[in-house]
LUMBAGU-533537 format. One record per residue (C-alpha): residue number from 1; y, x negated, z. Coordinates in nm, 3 decimals, padded with zeros to 5 digits. Layout:
SITE,k,v,u,w
SITE,NUM,Y,X,Z
...
END
This chain:
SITE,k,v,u,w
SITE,1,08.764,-06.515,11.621
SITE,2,08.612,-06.706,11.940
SITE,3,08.710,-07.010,12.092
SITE,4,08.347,-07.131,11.955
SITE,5,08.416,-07.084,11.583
SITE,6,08.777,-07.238,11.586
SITE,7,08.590,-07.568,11.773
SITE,8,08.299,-07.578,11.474
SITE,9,08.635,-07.495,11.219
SITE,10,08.802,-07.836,11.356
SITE,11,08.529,-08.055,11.348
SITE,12,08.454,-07.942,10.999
SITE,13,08.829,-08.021,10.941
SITE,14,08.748,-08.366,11.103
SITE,15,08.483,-08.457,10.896
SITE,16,08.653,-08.362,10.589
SITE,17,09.017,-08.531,10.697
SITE,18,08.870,-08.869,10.828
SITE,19,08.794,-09.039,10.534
SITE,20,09.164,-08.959,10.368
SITE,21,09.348,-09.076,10.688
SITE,22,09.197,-09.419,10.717
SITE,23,09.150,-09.631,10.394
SITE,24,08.786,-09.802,10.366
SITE,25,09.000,-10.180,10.298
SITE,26,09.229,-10.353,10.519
SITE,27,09.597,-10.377,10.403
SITE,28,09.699,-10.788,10.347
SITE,29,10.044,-10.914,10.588
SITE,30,10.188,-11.218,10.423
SITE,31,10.344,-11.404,10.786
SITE,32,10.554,-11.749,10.649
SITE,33,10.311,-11.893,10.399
SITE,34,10.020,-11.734,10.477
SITE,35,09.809,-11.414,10.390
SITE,36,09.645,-11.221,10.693
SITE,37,09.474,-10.978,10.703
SITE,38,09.668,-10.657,10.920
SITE,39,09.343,-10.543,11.132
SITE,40,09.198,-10.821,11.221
SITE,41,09.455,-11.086,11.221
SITE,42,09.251,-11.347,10.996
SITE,43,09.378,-11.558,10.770
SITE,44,09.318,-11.422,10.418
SITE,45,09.201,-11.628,10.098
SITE,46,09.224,-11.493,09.766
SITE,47,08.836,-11.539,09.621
SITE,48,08.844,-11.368,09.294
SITE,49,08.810,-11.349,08.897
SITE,50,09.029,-11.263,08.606
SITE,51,08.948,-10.949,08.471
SITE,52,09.018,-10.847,08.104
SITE,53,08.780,-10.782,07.838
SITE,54,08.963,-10.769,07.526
SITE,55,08.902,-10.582,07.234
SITE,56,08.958,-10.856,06.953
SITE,57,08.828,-10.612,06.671
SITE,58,09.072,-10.349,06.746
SITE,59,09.366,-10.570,06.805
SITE,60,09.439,-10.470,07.168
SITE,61,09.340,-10.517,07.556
SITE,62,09.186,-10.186,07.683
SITE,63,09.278,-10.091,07.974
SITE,64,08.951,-10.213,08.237
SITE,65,09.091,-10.001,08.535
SITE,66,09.070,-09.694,08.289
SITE,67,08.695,-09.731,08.134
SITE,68,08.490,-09.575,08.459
SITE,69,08.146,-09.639,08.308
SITE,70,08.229,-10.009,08.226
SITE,71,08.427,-10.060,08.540
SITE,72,08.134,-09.918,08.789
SITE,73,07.917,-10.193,08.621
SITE,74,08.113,-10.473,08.656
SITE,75,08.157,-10.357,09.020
SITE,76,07.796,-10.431,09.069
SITE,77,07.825,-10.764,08.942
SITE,78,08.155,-10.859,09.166
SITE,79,07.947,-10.709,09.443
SITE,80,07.681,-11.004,09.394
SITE,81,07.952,-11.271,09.318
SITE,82,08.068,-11.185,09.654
SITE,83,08.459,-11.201,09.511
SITE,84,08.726,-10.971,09.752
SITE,85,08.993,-11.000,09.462
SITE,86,09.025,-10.923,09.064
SITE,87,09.323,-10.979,08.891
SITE,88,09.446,-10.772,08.606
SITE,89,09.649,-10.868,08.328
SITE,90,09.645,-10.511,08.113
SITE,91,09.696,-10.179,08.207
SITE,92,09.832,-09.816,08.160
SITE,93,10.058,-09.644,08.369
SITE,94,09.978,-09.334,08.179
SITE,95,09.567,-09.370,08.226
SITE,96,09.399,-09.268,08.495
SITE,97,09.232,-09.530,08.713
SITE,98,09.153,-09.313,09.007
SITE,99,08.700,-09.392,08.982
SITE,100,08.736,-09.757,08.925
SITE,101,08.992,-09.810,09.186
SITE,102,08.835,-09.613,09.464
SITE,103,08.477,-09.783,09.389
SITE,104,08.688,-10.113,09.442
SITE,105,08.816,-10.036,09.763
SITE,106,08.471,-09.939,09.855
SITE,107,08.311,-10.246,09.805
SITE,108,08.607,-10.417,09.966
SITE,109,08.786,-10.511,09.641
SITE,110,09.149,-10.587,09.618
SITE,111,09.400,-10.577,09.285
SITE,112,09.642,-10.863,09.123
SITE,113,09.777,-10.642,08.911
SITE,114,10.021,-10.813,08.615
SITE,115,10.296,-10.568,08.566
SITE,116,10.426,-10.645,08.241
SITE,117,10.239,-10.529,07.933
SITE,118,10.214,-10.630,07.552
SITE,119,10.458,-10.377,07.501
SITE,120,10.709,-10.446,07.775
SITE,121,10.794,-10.830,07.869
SITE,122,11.040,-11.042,07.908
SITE,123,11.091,-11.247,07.564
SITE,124,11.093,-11.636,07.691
SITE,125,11.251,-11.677,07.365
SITE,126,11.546,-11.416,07.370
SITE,127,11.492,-11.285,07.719
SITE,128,11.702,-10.995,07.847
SITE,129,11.683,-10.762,08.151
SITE,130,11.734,-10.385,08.013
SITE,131,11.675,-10.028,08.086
SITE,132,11.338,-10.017,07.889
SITE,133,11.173,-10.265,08.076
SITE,134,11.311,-10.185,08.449
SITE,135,11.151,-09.795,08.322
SITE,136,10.813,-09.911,08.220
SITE,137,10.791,-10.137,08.557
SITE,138,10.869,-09.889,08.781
SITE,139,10.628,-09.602,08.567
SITE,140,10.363,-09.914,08.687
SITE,141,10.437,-09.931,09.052
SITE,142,10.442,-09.560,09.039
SITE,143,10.114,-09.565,08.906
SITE,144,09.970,-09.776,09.131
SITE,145,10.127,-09.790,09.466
SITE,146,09.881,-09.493,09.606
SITE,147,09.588,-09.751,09.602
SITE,148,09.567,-09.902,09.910
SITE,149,09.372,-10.194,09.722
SITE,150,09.663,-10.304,09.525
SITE,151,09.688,-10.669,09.731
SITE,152,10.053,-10.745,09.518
SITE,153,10.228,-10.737,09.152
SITE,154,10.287,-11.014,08.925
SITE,155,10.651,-10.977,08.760
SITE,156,10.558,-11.246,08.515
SITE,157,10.289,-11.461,08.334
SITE,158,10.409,-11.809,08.232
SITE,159,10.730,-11.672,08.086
SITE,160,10.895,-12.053,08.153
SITE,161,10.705,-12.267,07.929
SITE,162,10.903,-12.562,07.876
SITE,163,11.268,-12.658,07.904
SITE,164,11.412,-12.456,07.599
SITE,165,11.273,-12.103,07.767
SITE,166,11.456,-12.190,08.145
SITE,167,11.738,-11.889,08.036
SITE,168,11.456,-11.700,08.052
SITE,169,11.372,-11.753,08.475
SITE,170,11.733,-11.566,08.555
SITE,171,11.605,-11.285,08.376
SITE,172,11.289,-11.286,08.553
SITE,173,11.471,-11.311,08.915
SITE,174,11.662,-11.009,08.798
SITE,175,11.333,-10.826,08.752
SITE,176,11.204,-10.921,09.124
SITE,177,11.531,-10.804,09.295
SITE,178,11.531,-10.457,09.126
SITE,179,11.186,-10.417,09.156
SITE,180,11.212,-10.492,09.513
SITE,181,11.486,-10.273,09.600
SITE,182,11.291,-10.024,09.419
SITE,183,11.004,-10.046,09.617
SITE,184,11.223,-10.019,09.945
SITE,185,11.404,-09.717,09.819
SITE,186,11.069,-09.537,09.734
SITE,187,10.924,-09.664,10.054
SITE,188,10.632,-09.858,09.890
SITE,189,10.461,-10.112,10.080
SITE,190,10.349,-10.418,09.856
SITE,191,10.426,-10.754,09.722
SITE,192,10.631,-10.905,09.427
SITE,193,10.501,-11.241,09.328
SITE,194,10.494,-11.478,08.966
SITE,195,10.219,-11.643,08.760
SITE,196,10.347,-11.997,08.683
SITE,197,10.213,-12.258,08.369
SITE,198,10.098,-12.548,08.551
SITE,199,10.351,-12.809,08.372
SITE,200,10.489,-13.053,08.611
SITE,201,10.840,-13.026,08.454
SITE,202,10.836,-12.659,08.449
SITE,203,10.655,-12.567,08.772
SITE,204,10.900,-12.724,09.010
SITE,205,11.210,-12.616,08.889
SITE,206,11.033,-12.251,08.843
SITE,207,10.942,-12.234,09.234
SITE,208,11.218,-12.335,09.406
SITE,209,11.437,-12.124,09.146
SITE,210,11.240,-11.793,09.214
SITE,211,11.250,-11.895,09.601
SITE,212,11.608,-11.985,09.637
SITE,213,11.900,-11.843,09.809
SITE,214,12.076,-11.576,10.028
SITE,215,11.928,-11.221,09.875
SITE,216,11.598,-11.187,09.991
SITE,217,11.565,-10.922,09.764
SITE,218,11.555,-11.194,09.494
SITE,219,11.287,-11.382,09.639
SITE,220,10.946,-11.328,09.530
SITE,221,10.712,-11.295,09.792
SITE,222,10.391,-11.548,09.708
SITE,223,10.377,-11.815,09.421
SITE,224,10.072,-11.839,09.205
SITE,225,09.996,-12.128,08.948
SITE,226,09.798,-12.077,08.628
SITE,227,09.568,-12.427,08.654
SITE,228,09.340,-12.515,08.418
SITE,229,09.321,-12.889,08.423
SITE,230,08.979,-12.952,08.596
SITE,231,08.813,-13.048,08.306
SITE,232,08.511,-13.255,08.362
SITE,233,08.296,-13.177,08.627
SITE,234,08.290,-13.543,08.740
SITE,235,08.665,-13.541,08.870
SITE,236,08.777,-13.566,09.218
SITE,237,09.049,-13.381,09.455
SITE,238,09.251,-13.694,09.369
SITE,239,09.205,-13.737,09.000
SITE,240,09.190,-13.406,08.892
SITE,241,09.570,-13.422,08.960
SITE,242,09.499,-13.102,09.222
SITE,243,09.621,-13.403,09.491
SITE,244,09.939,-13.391,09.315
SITE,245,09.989,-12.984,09.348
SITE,246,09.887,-12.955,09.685
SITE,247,10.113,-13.189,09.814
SITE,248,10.411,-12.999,09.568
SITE,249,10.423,-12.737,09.800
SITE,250,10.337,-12.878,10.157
SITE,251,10.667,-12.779,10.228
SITE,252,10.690,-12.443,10.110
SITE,253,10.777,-12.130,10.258
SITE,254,10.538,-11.832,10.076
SITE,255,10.216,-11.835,09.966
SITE,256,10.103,-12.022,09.714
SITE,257,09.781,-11.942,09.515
SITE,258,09.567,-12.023,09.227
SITE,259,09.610,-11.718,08.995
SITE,260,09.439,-11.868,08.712
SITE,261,09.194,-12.185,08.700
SITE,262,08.963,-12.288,08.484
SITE,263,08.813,-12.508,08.228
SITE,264,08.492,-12.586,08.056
SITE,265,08.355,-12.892,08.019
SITE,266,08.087,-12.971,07.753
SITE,267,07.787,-12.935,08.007
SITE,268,07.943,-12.649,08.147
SITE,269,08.129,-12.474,08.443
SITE,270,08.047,-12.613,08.784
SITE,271,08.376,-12.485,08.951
SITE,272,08.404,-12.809,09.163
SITE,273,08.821,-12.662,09.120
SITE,274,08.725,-12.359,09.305
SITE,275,08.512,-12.562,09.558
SITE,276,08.810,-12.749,09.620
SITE,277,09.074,-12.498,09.622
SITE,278,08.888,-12.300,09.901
SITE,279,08.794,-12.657,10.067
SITE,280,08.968,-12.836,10.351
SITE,281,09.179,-13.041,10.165
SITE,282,09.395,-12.734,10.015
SITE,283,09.371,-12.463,10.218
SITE,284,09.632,-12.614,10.473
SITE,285,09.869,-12.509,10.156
SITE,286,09.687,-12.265,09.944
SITE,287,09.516,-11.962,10.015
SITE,288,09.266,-11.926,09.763
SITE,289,09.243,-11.879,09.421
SITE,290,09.144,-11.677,09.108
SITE,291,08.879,-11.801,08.844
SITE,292,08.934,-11.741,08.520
SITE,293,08.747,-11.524,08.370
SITE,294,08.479,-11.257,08.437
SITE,295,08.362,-11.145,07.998
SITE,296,08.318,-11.415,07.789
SITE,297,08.575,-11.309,07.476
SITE,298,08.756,-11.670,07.514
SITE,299,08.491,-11.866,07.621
SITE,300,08.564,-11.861,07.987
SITE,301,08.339,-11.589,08.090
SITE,302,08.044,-11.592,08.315
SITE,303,07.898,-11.306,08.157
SITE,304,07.824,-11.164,07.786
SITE,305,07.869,-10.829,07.737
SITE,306,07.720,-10.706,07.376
SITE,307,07.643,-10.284,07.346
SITE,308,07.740,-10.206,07.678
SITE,309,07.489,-10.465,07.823
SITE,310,07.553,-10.795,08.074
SITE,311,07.429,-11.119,08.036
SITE,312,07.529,-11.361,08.316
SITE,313,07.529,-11.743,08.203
SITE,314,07.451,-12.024,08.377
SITE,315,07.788,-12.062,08.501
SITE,316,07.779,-11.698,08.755
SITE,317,07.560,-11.903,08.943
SITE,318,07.775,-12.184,08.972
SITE,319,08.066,-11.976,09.024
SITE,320,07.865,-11.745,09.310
SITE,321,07.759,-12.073,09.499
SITE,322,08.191,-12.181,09.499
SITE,323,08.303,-11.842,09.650
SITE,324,08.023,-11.867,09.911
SITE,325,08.281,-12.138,10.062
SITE,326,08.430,-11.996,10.375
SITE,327,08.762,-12.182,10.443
SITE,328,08.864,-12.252,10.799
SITE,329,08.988,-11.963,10.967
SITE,330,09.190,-12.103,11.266
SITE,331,09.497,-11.912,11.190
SITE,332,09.592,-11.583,11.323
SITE,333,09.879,-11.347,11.269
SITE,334,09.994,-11.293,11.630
SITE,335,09.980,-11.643,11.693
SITE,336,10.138,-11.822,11.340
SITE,337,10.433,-11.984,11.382
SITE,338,10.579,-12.167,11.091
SITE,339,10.932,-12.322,11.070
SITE,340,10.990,-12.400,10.667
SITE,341,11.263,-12.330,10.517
SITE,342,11.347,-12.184,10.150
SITE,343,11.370,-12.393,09.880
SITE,344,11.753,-12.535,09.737
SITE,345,11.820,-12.387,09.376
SITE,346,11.792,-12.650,09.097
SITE,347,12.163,-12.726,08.953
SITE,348,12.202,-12.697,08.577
SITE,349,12.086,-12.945,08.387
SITE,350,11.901,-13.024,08.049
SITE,351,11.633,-12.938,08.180
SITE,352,11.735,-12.633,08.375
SITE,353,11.981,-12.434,08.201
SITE,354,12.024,-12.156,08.447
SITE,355,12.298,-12.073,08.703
SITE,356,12.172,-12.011,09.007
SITE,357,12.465,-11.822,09.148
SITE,358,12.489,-11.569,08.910
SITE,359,12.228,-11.326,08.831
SITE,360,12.213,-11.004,08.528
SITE,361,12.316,-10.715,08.697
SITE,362,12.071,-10.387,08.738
SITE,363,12.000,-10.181,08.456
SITE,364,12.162,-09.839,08.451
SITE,365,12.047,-09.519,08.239
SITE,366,12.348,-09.330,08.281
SITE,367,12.580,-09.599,08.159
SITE,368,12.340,-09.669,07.827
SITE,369,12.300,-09.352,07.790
SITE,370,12.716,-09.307,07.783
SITE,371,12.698,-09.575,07.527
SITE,372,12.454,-09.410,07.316
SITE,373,12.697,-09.067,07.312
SITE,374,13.018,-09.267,07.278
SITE,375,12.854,-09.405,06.915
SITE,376,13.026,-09.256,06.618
SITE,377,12.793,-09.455,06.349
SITE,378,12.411,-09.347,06.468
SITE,379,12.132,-09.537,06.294
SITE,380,11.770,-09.548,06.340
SITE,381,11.748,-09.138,06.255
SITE,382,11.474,-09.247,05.992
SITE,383,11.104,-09.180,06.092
SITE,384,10.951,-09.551,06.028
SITE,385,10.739,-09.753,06.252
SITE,386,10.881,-09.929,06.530
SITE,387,10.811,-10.253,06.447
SITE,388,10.944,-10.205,06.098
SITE,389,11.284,-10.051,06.247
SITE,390,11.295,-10.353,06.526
SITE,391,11.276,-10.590,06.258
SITE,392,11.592,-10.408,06.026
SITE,393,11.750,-10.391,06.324
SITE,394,11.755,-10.762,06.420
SITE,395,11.830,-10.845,06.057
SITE,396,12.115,-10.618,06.024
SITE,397,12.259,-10.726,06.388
SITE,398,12.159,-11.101,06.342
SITE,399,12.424,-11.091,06.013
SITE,400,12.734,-10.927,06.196
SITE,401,12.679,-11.146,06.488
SITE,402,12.777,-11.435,06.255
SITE,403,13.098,-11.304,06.155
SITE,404,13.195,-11.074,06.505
SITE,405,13.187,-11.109,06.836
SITE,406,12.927,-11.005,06.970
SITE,407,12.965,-11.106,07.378
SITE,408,12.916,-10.749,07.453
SITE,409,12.563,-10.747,07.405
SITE,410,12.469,-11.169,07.512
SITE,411,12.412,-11.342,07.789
SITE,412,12.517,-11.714,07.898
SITE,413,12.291,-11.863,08.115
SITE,414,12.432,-12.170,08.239
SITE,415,12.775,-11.983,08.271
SITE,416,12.645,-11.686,08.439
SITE,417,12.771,-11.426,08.166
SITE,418,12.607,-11.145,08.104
SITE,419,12.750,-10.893,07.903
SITE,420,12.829,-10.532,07.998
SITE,421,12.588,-10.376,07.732
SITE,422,12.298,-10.666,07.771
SITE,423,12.148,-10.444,08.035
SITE,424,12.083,-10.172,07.750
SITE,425,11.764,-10.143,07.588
SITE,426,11.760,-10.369,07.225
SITE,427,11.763,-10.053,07.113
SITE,428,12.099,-09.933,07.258
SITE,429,12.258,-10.257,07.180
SITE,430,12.161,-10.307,06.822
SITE,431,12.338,-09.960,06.749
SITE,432,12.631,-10.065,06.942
SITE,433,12.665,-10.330,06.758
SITE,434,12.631,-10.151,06.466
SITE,435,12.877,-09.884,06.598
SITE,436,13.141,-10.169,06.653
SITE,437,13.064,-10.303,06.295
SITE,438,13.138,-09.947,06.174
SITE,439,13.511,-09.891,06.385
SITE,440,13.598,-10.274,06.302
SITE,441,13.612,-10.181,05.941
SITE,442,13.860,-09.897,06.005
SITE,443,13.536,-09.660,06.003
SITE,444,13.447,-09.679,05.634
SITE,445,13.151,-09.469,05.554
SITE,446,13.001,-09.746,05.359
SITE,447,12.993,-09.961,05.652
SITE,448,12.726,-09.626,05.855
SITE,449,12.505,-09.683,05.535
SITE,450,12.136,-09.770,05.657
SITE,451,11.893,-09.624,05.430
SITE,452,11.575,-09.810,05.490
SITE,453,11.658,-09.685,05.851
SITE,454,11.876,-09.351,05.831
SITE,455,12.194,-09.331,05.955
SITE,456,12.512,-09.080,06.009
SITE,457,12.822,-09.060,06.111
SITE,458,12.933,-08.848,06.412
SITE,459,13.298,-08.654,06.377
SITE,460,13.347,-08.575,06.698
SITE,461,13.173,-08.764,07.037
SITE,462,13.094,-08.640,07.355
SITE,463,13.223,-08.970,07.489
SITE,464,13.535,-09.050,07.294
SITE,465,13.546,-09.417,07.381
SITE,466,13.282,-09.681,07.516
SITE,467,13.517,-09.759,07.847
SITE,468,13.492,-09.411,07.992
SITE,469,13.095,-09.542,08.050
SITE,470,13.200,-09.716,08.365
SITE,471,13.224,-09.409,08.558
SITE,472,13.116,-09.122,08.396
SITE,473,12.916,-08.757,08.426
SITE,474,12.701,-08.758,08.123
SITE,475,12.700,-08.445,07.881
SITE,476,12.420,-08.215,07.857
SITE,477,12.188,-08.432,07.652
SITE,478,11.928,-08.148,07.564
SITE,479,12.217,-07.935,07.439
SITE,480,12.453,-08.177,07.202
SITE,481,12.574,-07.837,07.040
SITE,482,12.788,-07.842,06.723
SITE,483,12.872,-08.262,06.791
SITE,484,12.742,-08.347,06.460
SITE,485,12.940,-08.396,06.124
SITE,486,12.747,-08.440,05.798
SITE,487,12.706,-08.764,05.689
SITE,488,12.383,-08.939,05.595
SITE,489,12.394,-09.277,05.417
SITE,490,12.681,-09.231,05.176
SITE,491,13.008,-08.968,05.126
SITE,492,13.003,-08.766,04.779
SITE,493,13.346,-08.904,04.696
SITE,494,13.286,-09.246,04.747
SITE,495,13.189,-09.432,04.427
SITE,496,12.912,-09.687,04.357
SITE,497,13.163,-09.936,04.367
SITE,498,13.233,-09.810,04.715
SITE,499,12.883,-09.767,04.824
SITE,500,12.833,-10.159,04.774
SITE,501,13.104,-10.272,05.015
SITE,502,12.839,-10.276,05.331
SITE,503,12.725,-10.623,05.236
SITE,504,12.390,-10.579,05.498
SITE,505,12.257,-10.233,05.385
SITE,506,11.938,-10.266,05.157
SITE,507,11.832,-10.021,04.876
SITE,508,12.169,-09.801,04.882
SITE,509,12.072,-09.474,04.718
SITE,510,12.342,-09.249,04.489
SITE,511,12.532,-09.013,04.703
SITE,512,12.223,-08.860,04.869
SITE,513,12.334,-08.629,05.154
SITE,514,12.152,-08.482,05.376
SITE,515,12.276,-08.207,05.646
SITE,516,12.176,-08.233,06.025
SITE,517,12.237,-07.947,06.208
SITE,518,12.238,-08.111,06.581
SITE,519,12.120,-08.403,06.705
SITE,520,11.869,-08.396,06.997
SITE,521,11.798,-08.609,07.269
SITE,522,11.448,-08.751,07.065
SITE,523,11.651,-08.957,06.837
SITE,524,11.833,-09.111,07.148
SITE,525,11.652,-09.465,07.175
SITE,526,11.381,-09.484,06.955
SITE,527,11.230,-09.786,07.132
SITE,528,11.289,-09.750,07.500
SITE,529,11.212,-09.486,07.749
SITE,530,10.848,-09.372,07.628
SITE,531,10.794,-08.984,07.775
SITE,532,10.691,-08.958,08.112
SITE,533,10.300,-08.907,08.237
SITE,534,10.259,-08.658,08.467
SITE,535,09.953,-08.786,08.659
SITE,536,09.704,-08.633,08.872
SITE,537,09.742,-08.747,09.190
SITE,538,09.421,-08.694,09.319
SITE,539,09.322,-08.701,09.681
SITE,540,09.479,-09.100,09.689
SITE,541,09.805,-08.977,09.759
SITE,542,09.656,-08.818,10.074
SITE,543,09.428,-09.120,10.141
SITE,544,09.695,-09.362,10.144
SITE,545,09.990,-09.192,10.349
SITE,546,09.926,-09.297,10.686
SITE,547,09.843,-09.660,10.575
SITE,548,10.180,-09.681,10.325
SITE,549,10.449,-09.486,10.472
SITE,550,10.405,-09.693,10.833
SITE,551,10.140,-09.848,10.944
SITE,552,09.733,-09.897,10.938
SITE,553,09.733,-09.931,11.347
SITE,554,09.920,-09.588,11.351
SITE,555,09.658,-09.437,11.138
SITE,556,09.418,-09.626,11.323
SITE,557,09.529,-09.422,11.623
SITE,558,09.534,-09.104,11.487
SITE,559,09.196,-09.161,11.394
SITE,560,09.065,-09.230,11.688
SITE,561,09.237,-08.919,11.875
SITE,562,09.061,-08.700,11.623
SITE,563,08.733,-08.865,11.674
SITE,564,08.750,-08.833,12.046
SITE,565,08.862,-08.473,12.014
SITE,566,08.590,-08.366,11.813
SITE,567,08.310,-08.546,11.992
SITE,568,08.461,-08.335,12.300
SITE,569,08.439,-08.036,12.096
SITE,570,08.054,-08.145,11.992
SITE,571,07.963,-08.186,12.324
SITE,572,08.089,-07.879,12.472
SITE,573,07.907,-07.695,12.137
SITE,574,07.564,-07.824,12.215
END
């Protein structure tokens, strides 16, 4: 082979490698409480929409990062808005959302992408931190950290609404410090940051909480506040009450931004909020914001979509002429120097019913999984809809939890308690529970008697007792072998009289017994731990190493010794 064709082979190579070593968008720095952006050292304003059409006939939120043909026409129409950000309440780790995300980056495009999903969320009402959520998160970041678009992750939408749902924020804190670590273990570059309900009472307490003390790790990285109290288009910076949140966080040390605003007045959407956000009284304090929203399903849209066809309304214009605004750009990332400091936690009080010193602890497979094989009463081996079984379940734990202790599986708040099993999926902890139930009533069959649920009774554990979970080596769970006495619902020897003892089972059927031969990993957690995707990568993996794994210059670099390498090779060719 001549020196000739090995020259033409390496620019070919050139031409094909450039456009994977160098992404087409700019990765975002946050520096203090700014956004910048890496290459050029700018400040950075979020100018963006919501976007989420919903699917109101069908009961669910399709996935808009997964529908290519829907998501390449919108594109069009963000293209002409001139917008740089979307945000993203809904998606699917297991989808793929490899066309829609590349045309974003190409048209310079970044992602807010929500990670929690309908499916997986923290409860403001009976909030935990467990082993099925921190799963589905991470499958999320997983899914998304190859796209070099993704501009951060919200942990949480407006979980605190009001003083009764404050437990709720510790839970929440838990999520950003494991989610955090996570993303420094897997060596993913990207930030963690909350959506907050714009509620005076709520707001405050919520921000300084989720910016507050020594773990950094615990600290989300920007602040965004869902706003949508602009609404009449004749108010003012000032009576709008937007005076009133600027000046809330003069003082603080992350970014804030709008992640949500919106209203609409009777004679329509003018977004003088918008106008103002991106104006020179608040962009000393905010940087930017996020209009809510882009399809019209709530009445907040700038567009109709009917059949697969766009309509824009009056109020794309309106919103087009707001994110033509170009806020001041005096800042620059070499240059910023900021000296704020973090916020104080909030102390306990009636309004804020959360110690700040203590935090839930990390969940851990292994050890729920140890519970699961330490359980000698097993329910939930029925084949019934989920939400049918979750519901049985909280009935039948809801009445032992009146007459036994159930600290094992709860959480205190204001104490900073959090039981040793509260980390488990609800799932997991409803059959402990029910396990406990079982043993506290010297192991009476009639108390393992479930039959609108299934249920047996295991002779012989692979765990013998709950406390050997601490520190354990797991048994094979694909192989449980011969673990598996016979009992479902009732024992033939036991009498009616007998079979009525469990005062929470429902429908008790006569003496029905059914053999199981072994029990399987599948009926392990019923609710949590959904099967994992295997995903095709695509050519994004490649695309985004140089950029994720160190640094844009260094790609930068690299690029440029290529380029100058091949143009030598060119020039000696011709």
């Amino acid at each position: 082979m001549t020196l000739n064709i090995l020259l033409k082979l390496f620019a070919v190579f050139y031409i094909l490698v450039s456009p994977i070593l160098v992404s087409s968008i700019d990765n975002l720095v946050i520096k203090g409480s700014k956004f910048f952006n890496g290459r050029t050292g700018n400040q950075f304003f979020f100018k963006g929409i919501s976007y989420q059409p919903r699917s109101f006939d069908l009961g669910n939120n399709p996935d808009p990062l997964a529908l290519e043909t829907q998501c390449l026409r919108d594109i069009e129409y963000f293209k002409e808005l001139r917008i740089n950000t979307i945000r993203v309440y809904e998606t699917d780790y297991n989808l793929n959302h490899d066309v829609c995300m590349e045309a974003l980056e190409d048209a310079g495009i970044y992602v807010l992408l929500d990670i929690p999903s309908k499916s997986y969320s923290i409860n403001r009402v009976s909030p935990s931190w467990d082993t099925y959520l921190y799963e589905n998160f991470k499958k999320k970041i997983d899914a998304f950290n190859k796209y070099p678009n993704v501009a951060g992750y919200l942990i949480g939408n407006e979980v605190i609404t009001g003083n009764d749902t404050t437990p709720s924020a510790a839970f929440v804190k838990a999520s950003v410090r494991d989610m955090k670590l996570y993303m420094k273990e897997k060596r993913y570059e990207s930030y963690i940051g909350y959506a907050d309900i714009d509620k005076d009472s709520v707001r405050i307490n919520d921000s300084r909480y989720f910016d507050c003390g020594n773990d950094t790790n615990s600290k989300i990285d920007f602040y965004g506040i869902n706003t949508f109290r602009w609404c009449d288009n004749n108010l003012t910076y000032t009576t709008s009450g937007y005076l009133n949140i600027s000046e809330s966080y003069s003082n603080y040390d992350i970014p804030v931004l709008v992640s949500a605003l919106g209203c609409v007045p009777e004679d329509g959407r003018e977004f003088n909020d918008l106008k103002t956000i991106l104006g020179p009284n608040m962009t000393d304090v905010f940087s930017g914001g996020i209009a809510y929203e882009y399809s019209n399903e709530a009445g907040f849209g700038i567009v109709d979509i009917e059949n697969g066809l766009v309509t824009k309304k009056p109020d794309f214009e309106y919103l087009k002429e707001a994110l033509d605004l170009n806020p001041k750009n005096d800042l620059k990332l070499t240059t910023f120097r900021e000296s704020k400091n973090a916020s104080t936690c909030p102390s306990v009080s009636s309004d804020w019913r959360v110690n700040s010193r203590s935090l839930p602890p990390t969940p851990q497979k292994n050890f729920c999984d140890c519970v699961y094989w330490s359980l000698k009463c097993l329910v939930g081996t029925k084949d019934i809809p989920r939400d049918e079984l979750d519901r049985e379940l909280e009935r039948i734990v809801n009445y032992i939890c009146d007459s036994m202790n159930c600290g094992f599986i709860t959480s205190n708040t204001v104490d900073g308690y959090y039981g040793p099993i509260s980390s488990c999926s609800p799932n997991i902890r409803a059959k402990y529970i029910i396990n406990k139930y079982f043993i506290f009533n010297d192991e009476d069959p009639s108390y393992c008697s479930y039959p609108t649920i299934g249920s047996i009774i295991i002779d012989k554990t692979k765990v013998s007792n709950v406390n050997q979970c601490k520190n354990t080596t797991l048994p094979n769970q694909e192989d449980p072998g011969d673990q598996v006495i016979i009992i479902e619902n009732s024992n033939p020897s036991l009498s009616k009289k007998q079979l009525g003892r469990n005062p929470i089972a429902k429908n008790k059927p006569e003496n029905q017994v059914i053999k199981i031969e072994s029990e399987s990993s599948d009926v392990f957690d019923l609710i949590s731990s959904p099967l994992i995707n295997l995903r095709h990568n695509s050519l994004y993996r490649s695309r985004n190493l140089v950029k994720r794994n160190g640094s844009h210059i260094n790609g930068i670099f690299l690029h440029l010794i290529i380029l100058t390498v091949t143009v030598a090779i060119l020039f000696n060719l011709y």
